[in-house]
LOSEMAR-657901 format. One line per field, with one value per residue: residue number from 0; chain; x, y, z negated of N, C-alpha, C in turn. Coordinates in Angstrom, 1 decimal. Atoms other than C-alpha are relative to their C-alpha. Layout:
BEGIN
num	[NUM_...]
chaine	[A_...]
nx	[X_...]
ny	[Y_...]
nz	[Z_...]
cax	[X_...]
cay	[Y_...]
caz	[Z_...]
cx	[X_...]
cy	[Y_...]
cz	[Z_...]
//
This chain:
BEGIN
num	[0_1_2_3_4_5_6_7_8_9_10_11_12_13_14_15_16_17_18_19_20_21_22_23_24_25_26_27_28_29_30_31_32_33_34_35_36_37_38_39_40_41_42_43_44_45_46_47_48_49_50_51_52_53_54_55_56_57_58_59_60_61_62_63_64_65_66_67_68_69_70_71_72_73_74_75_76_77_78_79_80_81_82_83_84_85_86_87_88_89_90_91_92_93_94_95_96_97_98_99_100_101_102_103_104_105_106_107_108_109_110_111_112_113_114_115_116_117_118_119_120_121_122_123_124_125_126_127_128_129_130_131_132_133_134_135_136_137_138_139_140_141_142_143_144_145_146_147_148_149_150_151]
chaine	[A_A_A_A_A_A_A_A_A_A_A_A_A_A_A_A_A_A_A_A_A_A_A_A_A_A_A_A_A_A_A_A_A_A_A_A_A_A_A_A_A_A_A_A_A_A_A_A_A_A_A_A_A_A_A_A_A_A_A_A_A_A_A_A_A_A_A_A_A_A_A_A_A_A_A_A_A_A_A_A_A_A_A_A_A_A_A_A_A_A_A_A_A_A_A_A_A_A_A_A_A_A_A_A_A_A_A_A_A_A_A_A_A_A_A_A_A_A_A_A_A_A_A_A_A_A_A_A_A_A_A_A_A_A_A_A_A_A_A_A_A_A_A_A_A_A_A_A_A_A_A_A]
nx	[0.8_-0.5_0.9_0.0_0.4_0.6_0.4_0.4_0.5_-0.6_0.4_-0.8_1.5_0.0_1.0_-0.6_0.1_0.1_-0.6_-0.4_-1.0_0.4_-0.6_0.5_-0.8_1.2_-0.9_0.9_-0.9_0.4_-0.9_0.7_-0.7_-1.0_-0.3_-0.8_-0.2_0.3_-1.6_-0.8_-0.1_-0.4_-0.4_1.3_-0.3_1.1_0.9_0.9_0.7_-0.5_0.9_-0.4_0.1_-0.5_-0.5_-0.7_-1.2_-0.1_-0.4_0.7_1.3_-0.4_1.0_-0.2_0.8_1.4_0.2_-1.0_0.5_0.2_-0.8_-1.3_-0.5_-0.4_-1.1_-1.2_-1.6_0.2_1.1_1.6_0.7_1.4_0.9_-0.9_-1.2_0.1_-1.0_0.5_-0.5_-1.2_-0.7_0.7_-0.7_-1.8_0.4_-0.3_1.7_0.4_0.5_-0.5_1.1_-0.5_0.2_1.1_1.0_0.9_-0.2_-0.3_-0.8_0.3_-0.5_0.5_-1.0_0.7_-1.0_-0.1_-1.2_-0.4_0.9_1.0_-0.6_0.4_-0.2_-0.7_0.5_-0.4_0.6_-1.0_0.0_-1.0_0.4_-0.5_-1.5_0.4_-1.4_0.1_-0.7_1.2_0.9_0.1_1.1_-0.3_1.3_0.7_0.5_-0.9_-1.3_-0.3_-1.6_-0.6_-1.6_-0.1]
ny	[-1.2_-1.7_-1.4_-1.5_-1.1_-1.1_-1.4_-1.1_-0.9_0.2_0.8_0.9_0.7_1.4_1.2_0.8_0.4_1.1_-0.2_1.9_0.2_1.2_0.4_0.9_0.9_1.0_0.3_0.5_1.0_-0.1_1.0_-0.2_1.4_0.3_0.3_0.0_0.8_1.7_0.3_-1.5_-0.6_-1.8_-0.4_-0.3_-1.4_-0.8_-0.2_1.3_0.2_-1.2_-0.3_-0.8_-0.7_-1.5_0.1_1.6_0.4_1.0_1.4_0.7_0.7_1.5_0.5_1.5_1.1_0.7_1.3_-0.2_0.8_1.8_0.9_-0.6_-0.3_-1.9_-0.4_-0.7_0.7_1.6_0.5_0.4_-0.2_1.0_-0.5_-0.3_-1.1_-1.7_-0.3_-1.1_-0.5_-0.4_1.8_-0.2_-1.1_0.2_1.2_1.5_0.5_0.1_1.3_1.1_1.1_1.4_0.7_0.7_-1.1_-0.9_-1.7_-0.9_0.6_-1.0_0.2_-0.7_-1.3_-1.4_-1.1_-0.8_-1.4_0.2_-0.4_0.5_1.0_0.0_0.7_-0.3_1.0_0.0_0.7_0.2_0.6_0.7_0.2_1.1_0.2_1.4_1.0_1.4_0.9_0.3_1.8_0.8_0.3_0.4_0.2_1.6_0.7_0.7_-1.0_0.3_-1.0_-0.3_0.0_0.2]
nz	[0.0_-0.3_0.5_-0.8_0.7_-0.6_0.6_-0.5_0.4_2.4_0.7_-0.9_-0.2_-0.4_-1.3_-0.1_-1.4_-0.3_-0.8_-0.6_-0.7_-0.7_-0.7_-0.9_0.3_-1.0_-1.3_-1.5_-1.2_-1.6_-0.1_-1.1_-0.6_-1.0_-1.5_0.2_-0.8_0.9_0.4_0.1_1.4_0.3_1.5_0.5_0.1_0.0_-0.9_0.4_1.8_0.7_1.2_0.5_0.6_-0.2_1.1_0.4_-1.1_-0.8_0.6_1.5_-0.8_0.1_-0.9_0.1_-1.0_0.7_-1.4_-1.0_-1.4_-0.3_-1.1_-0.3_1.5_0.2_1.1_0.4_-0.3_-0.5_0.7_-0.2_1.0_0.3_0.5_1.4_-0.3_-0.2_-0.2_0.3_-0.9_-0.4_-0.3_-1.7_-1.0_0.5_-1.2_0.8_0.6_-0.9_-0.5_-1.6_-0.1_0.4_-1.5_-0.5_-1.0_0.6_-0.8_1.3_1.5_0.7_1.1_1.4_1.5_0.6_0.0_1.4_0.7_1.0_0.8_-1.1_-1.3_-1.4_-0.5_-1.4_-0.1_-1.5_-1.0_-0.4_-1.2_-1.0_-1.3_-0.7_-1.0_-0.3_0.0_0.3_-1.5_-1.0_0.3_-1.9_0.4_-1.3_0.0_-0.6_-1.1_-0.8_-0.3_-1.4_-0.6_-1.3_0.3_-1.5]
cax	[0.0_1.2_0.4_0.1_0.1_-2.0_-1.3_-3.4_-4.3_-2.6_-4.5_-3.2_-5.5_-4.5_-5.2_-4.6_-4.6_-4.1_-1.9_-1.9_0.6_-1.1_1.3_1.2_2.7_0.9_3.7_2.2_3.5_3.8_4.0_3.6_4.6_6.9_7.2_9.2_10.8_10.2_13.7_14.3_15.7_15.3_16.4_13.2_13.9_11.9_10.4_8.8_8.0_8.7_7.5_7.6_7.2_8.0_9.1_10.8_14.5_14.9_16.4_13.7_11.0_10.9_9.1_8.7_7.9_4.3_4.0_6.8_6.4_5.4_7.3_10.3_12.6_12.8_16.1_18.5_22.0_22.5_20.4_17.1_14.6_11.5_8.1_9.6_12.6_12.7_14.4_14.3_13.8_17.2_18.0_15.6_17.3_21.1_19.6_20.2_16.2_15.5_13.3_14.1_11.4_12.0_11.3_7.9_5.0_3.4_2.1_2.1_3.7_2.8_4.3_2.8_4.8_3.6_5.8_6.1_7.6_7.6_4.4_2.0_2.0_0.6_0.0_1.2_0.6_3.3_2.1_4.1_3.8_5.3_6.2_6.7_9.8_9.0_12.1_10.4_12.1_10.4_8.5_8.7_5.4_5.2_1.5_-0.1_-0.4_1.4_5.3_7.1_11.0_12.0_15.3_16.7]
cay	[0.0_3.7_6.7_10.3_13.6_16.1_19.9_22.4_26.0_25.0_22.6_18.4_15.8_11.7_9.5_6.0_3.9_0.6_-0.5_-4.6_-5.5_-8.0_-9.9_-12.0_-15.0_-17.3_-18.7_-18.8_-21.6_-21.8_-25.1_-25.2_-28.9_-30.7_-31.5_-34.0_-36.9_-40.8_-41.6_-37.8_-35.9_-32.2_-30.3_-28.8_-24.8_-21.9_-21.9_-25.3_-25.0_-21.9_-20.7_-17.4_-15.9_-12.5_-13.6_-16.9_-17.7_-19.7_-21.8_-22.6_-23.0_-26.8_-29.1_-32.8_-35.6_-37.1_-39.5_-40.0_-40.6_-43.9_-44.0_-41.7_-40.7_-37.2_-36.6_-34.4_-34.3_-37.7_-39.1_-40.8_-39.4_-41.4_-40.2_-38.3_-36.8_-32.9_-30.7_-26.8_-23.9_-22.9_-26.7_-25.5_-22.1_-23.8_-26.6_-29.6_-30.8_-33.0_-35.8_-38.6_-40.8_-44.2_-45.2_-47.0_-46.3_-43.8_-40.5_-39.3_-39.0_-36.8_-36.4_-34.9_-32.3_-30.2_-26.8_-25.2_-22.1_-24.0_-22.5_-23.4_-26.4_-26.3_-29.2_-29.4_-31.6_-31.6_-33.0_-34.7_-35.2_-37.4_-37.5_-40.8_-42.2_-45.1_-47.0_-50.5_-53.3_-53.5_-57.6_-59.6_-60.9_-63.4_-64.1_-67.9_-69.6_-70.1_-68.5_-69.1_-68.2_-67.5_-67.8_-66.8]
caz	[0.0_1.0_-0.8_0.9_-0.8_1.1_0.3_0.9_-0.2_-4.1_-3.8_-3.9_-3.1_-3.0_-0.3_0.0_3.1_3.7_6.1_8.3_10.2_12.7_14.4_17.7_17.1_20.2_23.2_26.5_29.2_32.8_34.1_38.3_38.5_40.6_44.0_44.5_47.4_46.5_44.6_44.6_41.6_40.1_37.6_35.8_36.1_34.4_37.6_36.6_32.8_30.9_27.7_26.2_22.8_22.0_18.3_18.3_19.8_23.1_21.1_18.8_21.3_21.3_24.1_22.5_24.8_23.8_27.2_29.3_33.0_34.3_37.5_36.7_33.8_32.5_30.8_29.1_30.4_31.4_28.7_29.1_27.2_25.4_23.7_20.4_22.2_22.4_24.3_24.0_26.2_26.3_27.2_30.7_31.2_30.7_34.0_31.6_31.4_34.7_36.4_38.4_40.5_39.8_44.1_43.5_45.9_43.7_45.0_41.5_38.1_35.1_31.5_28.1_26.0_23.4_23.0_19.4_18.1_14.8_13.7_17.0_18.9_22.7_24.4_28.2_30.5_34.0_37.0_39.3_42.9_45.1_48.7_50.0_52.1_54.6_53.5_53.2_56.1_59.1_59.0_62.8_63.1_65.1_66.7_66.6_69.8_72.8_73.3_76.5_77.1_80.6_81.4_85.1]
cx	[0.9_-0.8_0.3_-0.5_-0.1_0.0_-0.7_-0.5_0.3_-0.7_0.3_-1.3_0.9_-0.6_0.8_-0.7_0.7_0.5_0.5_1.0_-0.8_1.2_-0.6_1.3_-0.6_1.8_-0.8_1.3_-0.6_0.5_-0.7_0.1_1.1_-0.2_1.8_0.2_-0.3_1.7_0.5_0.5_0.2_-0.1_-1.6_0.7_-1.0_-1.0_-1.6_-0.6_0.8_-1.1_0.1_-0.5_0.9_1.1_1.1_1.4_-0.2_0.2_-0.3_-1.2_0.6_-0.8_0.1_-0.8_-0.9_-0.1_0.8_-0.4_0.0_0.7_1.4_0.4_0.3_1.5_0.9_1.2_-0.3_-0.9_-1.4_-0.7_-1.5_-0.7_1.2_1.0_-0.7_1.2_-0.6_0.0_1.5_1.0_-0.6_1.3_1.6_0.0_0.2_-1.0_0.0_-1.1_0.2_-1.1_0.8_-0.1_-1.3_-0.7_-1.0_0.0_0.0_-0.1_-0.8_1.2_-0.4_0.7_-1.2_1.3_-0.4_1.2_0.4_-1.5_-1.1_0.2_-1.6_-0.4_0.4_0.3_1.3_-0.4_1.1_-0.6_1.0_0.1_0.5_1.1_-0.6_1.3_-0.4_1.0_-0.8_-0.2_-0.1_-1.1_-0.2_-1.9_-0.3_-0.2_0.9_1.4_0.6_1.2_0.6_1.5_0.5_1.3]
cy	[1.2_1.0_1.3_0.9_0.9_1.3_0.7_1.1_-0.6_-1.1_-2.0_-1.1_-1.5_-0.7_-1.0_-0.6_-1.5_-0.6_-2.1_0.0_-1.4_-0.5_-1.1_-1.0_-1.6_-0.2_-0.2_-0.7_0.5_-1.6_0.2_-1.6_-0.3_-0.8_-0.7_-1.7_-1.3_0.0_1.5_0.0_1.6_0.4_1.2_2.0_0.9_0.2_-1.1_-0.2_1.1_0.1_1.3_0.2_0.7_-0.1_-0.9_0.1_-0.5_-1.1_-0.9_-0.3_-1.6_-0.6_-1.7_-0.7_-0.8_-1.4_0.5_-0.4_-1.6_-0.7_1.0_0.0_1.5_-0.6_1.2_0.0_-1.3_-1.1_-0.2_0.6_-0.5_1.0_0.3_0.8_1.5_0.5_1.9_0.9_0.4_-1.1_0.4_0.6_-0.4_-1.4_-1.5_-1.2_-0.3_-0.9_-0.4_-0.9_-1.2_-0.8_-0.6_0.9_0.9_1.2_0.7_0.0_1.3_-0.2_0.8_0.6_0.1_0.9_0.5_0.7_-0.6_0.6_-0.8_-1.2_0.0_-0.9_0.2_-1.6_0.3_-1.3_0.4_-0.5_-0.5_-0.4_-1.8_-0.3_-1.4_-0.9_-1.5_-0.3_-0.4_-1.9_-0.1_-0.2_-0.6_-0.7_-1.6_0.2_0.0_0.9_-0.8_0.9_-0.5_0.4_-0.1_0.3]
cz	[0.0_-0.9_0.7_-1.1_0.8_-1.0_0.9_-0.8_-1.6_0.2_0.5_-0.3_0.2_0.7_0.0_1.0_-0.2_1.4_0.7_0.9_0.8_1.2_1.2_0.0_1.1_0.9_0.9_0.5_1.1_0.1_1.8_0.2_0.8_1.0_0.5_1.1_-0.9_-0.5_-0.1_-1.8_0.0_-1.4_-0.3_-0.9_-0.9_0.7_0.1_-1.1_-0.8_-1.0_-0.7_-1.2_-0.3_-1.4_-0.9_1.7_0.9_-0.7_-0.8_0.6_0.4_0.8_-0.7_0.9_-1.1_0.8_1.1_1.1_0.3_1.1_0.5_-1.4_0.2_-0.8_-0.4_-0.1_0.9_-1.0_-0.1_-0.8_-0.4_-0.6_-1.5_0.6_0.7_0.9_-0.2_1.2_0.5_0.5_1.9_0.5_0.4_1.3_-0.7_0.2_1.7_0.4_1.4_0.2_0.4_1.8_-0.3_0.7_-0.6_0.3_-0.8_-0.9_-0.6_-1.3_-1.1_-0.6_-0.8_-0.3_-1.5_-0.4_-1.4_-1.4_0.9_0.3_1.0_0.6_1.6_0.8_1.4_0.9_1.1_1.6_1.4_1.1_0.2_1.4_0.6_0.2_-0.4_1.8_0.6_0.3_1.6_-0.3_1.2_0.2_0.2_1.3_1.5_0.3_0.9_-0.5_1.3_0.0_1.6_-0.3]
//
């Protein structure tokens, strides 16, 4: 609580005021997904999952894996990462944080975070899309019934 002393004309008068401090303490995300070759690999930029608050370090915004992808591996560094592993934003901005598609014929992956400043938590959902490669071996096929070889 503040107190103010108003003069005027000799004369003093007390006012008291009351004073909140409302803070914003919320992170917004961006996630656009990823676009991404069958067997491809990319490194998972701000441009792909970013988080801001205005009051919490980079390096305390935290993303933990909830559900890992089903037909790639996210990791950190060279390290796989499972449901429970975290990594942080400053792990994005520093290019560390990637995913790799595992080659099955799947046209598309996802994976569950949630982000917390340590007070919030977000949940976040990246979606994963995948182009397909027609790298199967091409199959002879040979038809029932009558074959002939000519020979001059």
């Amino acid at each position: 609580m503040f107190e103010i002393r108003l003069e005027i004309s000799y004369q003093t008068k007390n006012l008291q005021f009351c004073c909140n401090q409302w803070t914003t303490n919320h992170q917004s995300y961006i996630t656009k997904g990823i676009d991404i070759l069958e067997n491809g690999f990319v490194v998972i930029t701000p441009d792909i999952l970013d988080v801001t608050d205005e009051d919490t370090d980079p390096g305390l915004l935290t993303f933990s894996v909830t559900e890992k992808p089903k037909h790639g591996t996210l990791q950190i560094g060279t390290l796989q990462m499972s449901n429970g592993d975290s990594f942080t934003k400053l792990d994005i901005n520093s290019g560390i944080v990637s995913y790799s598609n595992g080659g099955s014929e799947a046209d598309s992956d996802s994976f569950n975070l949630y982000v917390t400043d340590g007070v919030h938590i977000v949940p976040v959902t990246v979606h994963v899309s995948i182009k397909n490669i027609d790298d199967e071996a091409p199959k002879l096929e040979i038809a029932h019934g009558i074959l002939s070889v000519i020979l001059k």
